[in-house]
C-alpha positions as CSV (number, residue, x, y, z in Angstrom):
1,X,-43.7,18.4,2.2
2,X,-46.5,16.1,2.8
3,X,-46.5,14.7,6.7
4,X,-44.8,17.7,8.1
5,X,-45.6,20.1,10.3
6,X,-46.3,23.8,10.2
7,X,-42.9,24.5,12.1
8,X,-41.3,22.4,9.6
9,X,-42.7,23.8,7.1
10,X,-42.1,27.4,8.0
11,X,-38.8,26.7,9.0
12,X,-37.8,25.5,5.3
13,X,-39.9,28.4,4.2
14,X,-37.7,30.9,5.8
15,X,-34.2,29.4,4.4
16,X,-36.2,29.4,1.0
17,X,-36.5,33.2,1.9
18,X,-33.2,33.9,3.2
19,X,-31.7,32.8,-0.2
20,X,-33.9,34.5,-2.4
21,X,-32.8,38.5,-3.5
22,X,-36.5,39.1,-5.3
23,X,-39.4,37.1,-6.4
24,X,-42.6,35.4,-5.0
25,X,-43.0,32.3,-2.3
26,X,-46.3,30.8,-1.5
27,X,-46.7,28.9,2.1
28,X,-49.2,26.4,2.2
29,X,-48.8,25.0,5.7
30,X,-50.7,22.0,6.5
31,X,-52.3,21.3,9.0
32,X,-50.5,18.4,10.8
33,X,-50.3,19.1,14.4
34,X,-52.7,21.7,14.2
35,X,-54.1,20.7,17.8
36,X,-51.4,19.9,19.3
37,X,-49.5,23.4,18.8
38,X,-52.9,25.5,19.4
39,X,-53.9,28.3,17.4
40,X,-50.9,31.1,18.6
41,X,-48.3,28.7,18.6
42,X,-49.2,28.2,14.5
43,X,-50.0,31.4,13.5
44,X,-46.7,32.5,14.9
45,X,-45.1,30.3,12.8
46,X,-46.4,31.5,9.8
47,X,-46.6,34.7,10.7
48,X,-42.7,35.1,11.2
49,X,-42.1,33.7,7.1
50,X,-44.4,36.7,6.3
51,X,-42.2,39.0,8.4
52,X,-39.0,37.2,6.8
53,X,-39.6,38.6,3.4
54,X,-39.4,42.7,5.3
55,X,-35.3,42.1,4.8
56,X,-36.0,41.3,0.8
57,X,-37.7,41.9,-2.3
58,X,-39.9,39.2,-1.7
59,X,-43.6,39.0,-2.3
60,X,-45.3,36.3,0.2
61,X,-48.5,34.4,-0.1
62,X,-49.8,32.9,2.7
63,X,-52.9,30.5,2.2
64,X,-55.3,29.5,4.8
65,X,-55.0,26.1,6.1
66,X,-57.3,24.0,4.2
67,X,-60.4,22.2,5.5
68,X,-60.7,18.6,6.3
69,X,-63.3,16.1,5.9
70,X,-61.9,13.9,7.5
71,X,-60.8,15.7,11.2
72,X,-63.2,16.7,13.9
73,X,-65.0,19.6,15.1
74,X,-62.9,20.6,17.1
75,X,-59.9,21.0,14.5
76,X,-62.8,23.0,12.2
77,X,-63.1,25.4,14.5
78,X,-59.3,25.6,15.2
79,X,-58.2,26.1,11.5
80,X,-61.2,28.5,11.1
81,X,-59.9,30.7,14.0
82,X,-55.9,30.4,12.6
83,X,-57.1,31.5,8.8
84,X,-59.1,34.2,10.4
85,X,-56.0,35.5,12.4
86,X,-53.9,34.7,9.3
87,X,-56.1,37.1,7.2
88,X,-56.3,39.8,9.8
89,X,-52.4,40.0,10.4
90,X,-51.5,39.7,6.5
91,X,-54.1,42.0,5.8
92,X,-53.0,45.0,8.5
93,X,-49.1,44.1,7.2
94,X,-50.2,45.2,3.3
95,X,-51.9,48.1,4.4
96,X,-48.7,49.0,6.2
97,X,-46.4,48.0,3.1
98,X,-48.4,49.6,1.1
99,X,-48.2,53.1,2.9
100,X,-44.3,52.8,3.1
101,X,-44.5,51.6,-0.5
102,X,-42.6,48.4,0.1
103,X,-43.4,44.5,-1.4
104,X,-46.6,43.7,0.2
105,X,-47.9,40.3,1.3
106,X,-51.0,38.1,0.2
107,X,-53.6,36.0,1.9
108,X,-55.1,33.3,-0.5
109,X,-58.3,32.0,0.9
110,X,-59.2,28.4,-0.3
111,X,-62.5,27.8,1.8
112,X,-64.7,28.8,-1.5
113,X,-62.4,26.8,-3.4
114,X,-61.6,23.5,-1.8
115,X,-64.6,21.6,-0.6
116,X,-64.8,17.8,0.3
117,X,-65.0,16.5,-2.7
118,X,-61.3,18.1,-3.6
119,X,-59.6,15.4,-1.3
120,X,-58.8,11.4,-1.5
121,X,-60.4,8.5,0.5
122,X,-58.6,9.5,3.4
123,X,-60.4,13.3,3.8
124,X,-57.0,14.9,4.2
125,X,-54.8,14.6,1.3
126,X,-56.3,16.8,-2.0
127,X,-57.4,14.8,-4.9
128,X,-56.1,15.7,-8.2
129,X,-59.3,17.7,-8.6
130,X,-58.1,19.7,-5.6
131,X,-54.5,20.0,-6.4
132,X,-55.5,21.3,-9.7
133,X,-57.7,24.2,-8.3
134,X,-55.2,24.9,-5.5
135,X,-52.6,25.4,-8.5
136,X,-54.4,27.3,-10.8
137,X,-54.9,29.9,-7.8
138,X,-51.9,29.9,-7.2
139,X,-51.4,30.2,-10.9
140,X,-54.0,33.4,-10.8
141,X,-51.9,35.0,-7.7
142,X,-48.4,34.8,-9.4
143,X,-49.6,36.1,-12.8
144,X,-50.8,38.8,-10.5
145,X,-48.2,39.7,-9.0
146,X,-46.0,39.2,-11.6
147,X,-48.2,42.3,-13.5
148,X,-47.7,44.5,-10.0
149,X,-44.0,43.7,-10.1
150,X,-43.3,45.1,-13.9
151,X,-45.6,48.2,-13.0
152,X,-48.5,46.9,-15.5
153,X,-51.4,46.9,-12.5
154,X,-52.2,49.2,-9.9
């Protein structure tokens, strides 16, 4: 969904959701409009997919928005703060799932893995170099999960 935005984005996310009985979704929201919604008004956003999957059998990932060579200080900061968030909520909603013993939720953080030299010329779109990492940790998270959901991993 290259060019949209994170309410787009999470908004297709959640009717992805709403169709699904069981299984796995992984939200990799960009970071288009980062500064112009502000840090609440995106975490929300993808905080409420997370909360979706409550109703269903559904296993969420949720990565953290990924850097950017090419964007300012200022959105640095701001996608540091939203990931941080990100973590903390996901984190405190496993914990909870996993004392109720329902389908818990995942936070996939790319900062160790992508770094600048992941993305194209233009600093924000990943290189195949990048998509290829950012696939096979996605790759390592379903395989994962997958063990977890036939009982084969504790």
């Amino acid at each position: 969904m290259r060019g949209k935005q994170v309410k787009e984005i999470c908004e297709y996310a959640e009717k992805v959701i709403d169709d699904m009985n069981e299984g796995m979704v992984i939200v990799q929201a960009g970071g288009n409009g980062l500064l112009e919604n502000g840090r609440e008004a995106t975490v929300n956003a993808i905080m409420k997919v997370v909360e979706r999957k409550r109703k269903k059998n559904v296993r969420v990932a949720v990565t953290g928005l990924l850097r950017r060579p090419a964007c300012n200080e200022e959105y640095e900061r701001l996608r540091k703060e939203v990931n941080r968030d990100l973590h903390e909520k996901v984190l405190a909603m496993k914990a909870e799932s996993i004392r109720k013993r329902e389908v818990g939720s995942s936070f996939l953080d790319m900062d160790d893995l992508i770094q600048a030299g992941c993305f194209l010329e233009d600093g924000v779109h990943l290189s195949q170099e990048g998509e290829t990492k950012l696939s096979q940790r996605f790759i390592r998270w379903i395989r994962a999960t997958h063990l977890l959901m036939e009982g084969r991993m504790d």
